[in-house]
C-alpha positions as CSV (number, residue, x, y, z in Angstrom):
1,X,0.0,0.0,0.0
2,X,1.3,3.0,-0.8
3,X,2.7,5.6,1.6
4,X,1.5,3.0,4.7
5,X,4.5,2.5,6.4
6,X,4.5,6.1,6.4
7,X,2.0,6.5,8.3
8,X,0.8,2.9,9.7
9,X,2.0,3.5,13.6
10,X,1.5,-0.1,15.0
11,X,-0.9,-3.0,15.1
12,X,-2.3,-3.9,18.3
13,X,-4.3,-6.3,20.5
14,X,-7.4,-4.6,22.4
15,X,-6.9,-6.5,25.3
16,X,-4.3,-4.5,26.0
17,X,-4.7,-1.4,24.7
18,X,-7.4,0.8,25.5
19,X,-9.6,3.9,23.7
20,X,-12.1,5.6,24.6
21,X,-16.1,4.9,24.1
22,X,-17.2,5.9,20.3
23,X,-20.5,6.8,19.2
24,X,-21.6,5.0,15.8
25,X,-24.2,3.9,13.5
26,X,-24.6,0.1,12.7
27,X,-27.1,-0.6,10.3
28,X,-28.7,-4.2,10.3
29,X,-27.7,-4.9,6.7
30,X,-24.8,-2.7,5.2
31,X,-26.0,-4.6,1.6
32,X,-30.3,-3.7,1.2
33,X,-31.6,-4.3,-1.6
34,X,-33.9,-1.1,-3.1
35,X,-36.9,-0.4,-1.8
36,X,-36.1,-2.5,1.6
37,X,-35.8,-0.5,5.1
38,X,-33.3,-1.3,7.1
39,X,-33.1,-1.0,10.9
40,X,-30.0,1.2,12.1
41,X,-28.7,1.5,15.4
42,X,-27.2,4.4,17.7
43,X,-24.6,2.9,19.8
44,X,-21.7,3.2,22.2
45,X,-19.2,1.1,21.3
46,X,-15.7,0.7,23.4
47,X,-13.2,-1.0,21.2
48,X,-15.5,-2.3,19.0
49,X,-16.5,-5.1,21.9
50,X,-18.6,-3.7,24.8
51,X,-21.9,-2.2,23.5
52,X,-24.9,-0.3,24.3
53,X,-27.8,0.9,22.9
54,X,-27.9,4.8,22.5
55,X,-31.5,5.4,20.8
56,X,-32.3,8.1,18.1
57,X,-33.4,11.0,21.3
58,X,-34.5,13.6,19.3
59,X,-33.6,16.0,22.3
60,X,-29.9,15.3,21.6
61,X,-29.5,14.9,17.8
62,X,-28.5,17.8,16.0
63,X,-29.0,16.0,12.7
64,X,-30.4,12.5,11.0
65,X,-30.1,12.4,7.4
66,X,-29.2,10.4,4.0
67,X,-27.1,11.3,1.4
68,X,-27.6,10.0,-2.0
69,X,-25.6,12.3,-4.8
70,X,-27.3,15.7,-4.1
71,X,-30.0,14.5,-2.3
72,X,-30.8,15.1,1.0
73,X,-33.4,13.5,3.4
74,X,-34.2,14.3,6.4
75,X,-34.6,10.9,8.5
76,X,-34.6,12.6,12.4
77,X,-38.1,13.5,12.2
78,X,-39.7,10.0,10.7
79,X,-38.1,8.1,13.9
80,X,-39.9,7.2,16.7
81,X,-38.7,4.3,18.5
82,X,-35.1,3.4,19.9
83,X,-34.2,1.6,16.8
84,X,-34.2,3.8,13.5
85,X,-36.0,2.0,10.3
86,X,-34.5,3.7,7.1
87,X,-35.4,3.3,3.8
88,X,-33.3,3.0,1.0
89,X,-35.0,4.2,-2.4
90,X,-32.0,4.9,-4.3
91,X,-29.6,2.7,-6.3
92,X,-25.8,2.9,-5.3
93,X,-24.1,4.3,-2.3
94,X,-26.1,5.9,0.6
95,X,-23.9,7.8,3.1
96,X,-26.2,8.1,6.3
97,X,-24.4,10.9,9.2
98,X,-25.6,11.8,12.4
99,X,-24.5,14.8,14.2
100,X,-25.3,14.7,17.9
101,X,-25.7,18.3,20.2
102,X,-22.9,19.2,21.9
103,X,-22.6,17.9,25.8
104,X,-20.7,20.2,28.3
105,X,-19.0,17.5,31.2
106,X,-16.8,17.9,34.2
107,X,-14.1,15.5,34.5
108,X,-11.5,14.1,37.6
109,X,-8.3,15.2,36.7
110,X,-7.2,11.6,37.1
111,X,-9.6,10.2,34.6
112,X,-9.0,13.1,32.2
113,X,-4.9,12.2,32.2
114,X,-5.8,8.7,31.8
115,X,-8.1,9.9,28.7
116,X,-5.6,12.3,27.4
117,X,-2.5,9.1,27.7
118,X,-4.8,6.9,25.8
119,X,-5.3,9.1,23.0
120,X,-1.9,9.7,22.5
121,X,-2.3,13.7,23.5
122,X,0.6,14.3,25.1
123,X,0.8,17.9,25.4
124,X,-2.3,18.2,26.9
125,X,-1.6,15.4,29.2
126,X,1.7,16.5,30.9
127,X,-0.2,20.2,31.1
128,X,-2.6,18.6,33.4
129,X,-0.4,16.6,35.3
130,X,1.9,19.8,36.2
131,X,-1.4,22.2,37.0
132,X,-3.3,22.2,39.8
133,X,-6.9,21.6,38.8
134,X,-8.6,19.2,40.2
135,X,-11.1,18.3,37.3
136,X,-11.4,20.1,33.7
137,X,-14.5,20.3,31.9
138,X,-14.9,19.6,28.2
139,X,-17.5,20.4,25.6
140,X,-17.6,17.8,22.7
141,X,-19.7,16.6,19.7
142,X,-19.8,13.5,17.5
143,X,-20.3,13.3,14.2
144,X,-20.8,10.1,12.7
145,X,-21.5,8.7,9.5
146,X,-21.9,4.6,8.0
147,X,-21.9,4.1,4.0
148,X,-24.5,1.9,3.1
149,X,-24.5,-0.4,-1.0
150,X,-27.7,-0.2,-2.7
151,X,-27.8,-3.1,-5.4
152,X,-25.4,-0.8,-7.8
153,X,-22.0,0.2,-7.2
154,X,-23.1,4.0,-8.2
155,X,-21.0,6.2,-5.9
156,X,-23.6,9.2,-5.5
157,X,-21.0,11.7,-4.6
158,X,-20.1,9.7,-1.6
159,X,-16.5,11.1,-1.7
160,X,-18.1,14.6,-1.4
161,X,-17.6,16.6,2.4
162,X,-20.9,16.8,4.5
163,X,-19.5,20.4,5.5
164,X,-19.3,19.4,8.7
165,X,-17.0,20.6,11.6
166,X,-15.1,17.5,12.0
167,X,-15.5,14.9,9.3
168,X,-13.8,11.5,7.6
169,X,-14.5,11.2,3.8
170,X,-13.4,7.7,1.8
171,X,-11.8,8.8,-1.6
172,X,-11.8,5.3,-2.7
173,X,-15.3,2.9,-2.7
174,X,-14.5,0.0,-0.4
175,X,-17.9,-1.9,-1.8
176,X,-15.5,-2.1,-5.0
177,X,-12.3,-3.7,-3.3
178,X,-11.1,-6.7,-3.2
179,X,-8.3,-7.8,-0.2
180,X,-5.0,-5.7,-0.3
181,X,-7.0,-3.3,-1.7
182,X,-5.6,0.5,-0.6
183,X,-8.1,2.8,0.6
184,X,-7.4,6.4,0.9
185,X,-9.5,8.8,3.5
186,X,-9.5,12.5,4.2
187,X,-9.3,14.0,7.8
188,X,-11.2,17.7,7.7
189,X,-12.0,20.3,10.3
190,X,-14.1,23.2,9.6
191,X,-13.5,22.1,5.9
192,X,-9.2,22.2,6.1
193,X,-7.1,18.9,5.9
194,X,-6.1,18.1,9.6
195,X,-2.5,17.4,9.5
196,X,-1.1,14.4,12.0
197,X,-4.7,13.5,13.1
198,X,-5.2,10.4,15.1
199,X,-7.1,7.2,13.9
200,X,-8.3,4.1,15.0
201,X,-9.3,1.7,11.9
202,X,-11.4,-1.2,14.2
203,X,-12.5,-4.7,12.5
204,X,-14.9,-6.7,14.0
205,X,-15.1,-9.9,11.6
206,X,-18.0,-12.6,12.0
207,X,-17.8,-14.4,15.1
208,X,-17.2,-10.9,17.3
209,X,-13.2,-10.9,16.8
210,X,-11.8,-7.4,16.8
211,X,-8.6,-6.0,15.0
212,X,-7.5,-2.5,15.2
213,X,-4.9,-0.6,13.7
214,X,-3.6,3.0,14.8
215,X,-3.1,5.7,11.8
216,X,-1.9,9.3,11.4
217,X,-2.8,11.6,8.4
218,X,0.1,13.2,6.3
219,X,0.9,16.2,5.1
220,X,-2.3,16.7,3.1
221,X,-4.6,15.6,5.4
222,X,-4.4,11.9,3.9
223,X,-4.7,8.3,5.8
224,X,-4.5,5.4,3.9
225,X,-5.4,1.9,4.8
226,X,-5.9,-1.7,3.3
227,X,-9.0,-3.8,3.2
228,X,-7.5,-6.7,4.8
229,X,-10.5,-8.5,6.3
230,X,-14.1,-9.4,6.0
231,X,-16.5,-7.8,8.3
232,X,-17.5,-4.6,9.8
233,X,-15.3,-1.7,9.8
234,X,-15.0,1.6,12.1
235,X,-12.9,4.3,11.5
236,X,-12.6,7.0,14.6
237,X,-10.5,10.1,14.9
238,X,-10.7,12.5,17.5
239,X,-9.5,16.1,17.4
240,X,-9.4,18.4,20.7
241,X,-8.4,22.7,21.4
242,X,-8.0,24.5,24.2
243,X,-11.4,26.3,24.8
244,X,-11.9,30.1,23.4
245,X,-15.1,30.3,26.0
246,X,-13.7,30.5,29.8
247,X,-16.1,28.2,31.3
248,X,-14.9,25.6,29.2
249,X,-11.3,24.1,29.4
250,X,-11.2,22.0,26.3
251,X,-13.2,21.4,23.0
252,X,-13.3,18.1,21.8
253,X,-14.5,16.5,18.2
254,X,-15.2,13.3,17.7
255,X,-16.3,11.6,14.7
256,X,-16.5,7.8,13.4
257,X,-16.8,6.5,9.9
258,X,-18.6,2.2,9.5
259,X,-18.5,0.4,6.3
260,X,-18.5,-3.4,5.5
261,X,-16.1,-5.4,3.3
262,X,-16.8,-8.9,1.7
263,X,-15.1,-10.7,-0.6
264,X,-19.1,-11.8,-1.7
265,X,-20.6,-8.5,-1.7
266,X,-22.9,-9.7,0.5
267,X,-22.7,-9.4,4.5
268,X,-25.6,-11.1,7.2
269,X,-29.0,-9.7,8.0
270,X,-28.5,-10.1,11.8
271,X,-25.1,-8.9,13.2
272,X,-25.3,-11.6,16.1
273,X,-22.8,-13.5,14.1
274,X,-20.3,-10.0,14.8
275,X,-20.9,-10.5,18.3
276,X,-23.8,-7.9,19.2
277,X,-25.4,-10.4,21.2
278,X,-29.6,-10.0,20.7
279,X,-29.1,-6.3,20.3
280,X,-30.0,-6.9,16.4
């Protein structure tokens, strides 16, 4: 792949290494055929194992909606139960995002180190750990997004930014790859190529086992990956500021990105075989 060892920082086993919790959208069936709904789920995932159902609260989304090519529907107001049921009308790829409202939390300095070391933000860490506050409170948002084949391999401008504050975009269609297959994704805040921004590329293959990979964009904002192995994939970055507004120490983005990948082009209806329990 080219440019990976670049930028490919280390392979790693999740019962070591930890991350924090990540929002994300799982949808039942990443293959619908047209004219089929599909049920999608909200959820809080920690390393792609330990799960929870979120729900689709009205109160605290920002913004529901599908993306085919110019279109834009609004799904935020048609859901009314825990469980989202989408339909797919249109041929090719359909980019789903959800952009949560922002949450204001106060943190023990303690836990907030121990967040800061696992995300690898040093600076901000060793600040902490050589002030005297005894908790910091963050504001942060997620913005999440899941890429959904119709029947076709049309891409519908899925490449295209959502024009979001913090966003992932695939340049490449991973419904077209085959393995070793390079992918190449953009990093963007406030619509600018985030330079040395930290991912996570999880894996969570049939029968629940996870792999995870950490990556860093280049120069150009760039991160570039290999599909490598069947299942379900998540892609999370986070990106955090000191605060501008005084009643807030830090800002923090977050943002995830799910696809699938199958050699068949076809993936399970029910994601118990991926090891969400009866959740689907």
């Amino acid at each position: 792949m080219k440019h990976a060892c670049l930028f490919l920082l280390c392979l790693f086993c999740l019962t070591v290494a930890a991350s924090a919790q990540d929002y994300a959208l799982i949808p039942e069936n990443f293959y619908p055929h047209k004219g089929r709904a599909v049920k999608v789920h909200l959820m809080d995932l920690n390393q792609f194992r330990k799960k929870f159902e979120i729900g689709f609260d009205p109160a605290k989304t920002e913004k529901f909606e599908l993306h085919v090519g110019r279109r834009k529907i609004d799904l935020l107001a048609t859901v009314k139960d825990t469980v989202a049921s989408v339909p797919f009308e249109n041929d090719g790829l359909n980019l789903l995002e959800l952009v949560r409202k922002p949450v204001t939390d106060d943190i023990d300095v303690d836990d907030f180190i121990a967040l800061l070391d696992e995300e690898g933000l040093t600076e901000f860490s060793e600040k902490a750990k050589n002030g005297s506050k005894d908790s910091f409170r963050e504001k942060y948002i997620w913005y999440l997004k899941s890429l959904i084949r119709v029947d076709k391999h049309s891409p519908n401008d899925f490449d295209k930014p959502l024009g979001e504050d913090y966003e992932i975009v695939l340049k490449d269609n991973p419904y077209k790859g085959n393995y070793g297959d390079d992918i190449t994704g953009l990093v963007l805040f406030k619509g600018e190529p985030v330079v040395a921004a930290p991912l996570i590329i999880y894996i969570k293959t049939a029968g629940g086992d996870v792999f995870a990979q950490k990556y860093s964009t280049d120069k150009s904002g760039q991160f570039y990956f290999k599909l490598t192995r069947e299942g379900i994939y998540l892609i999370r970055s986070l990106h955090m500021i000191p605060a501008k507004d005084h009643n807030v120490d830090y800002d923090t983005w977050m943002t995830t990105y799910t696809f699938a990948f199958t050699s068949a082009n076809e993936m399970p209806n029910s994601y118990k075989d991926f090891g969400f329990g009866n959740i689907h």
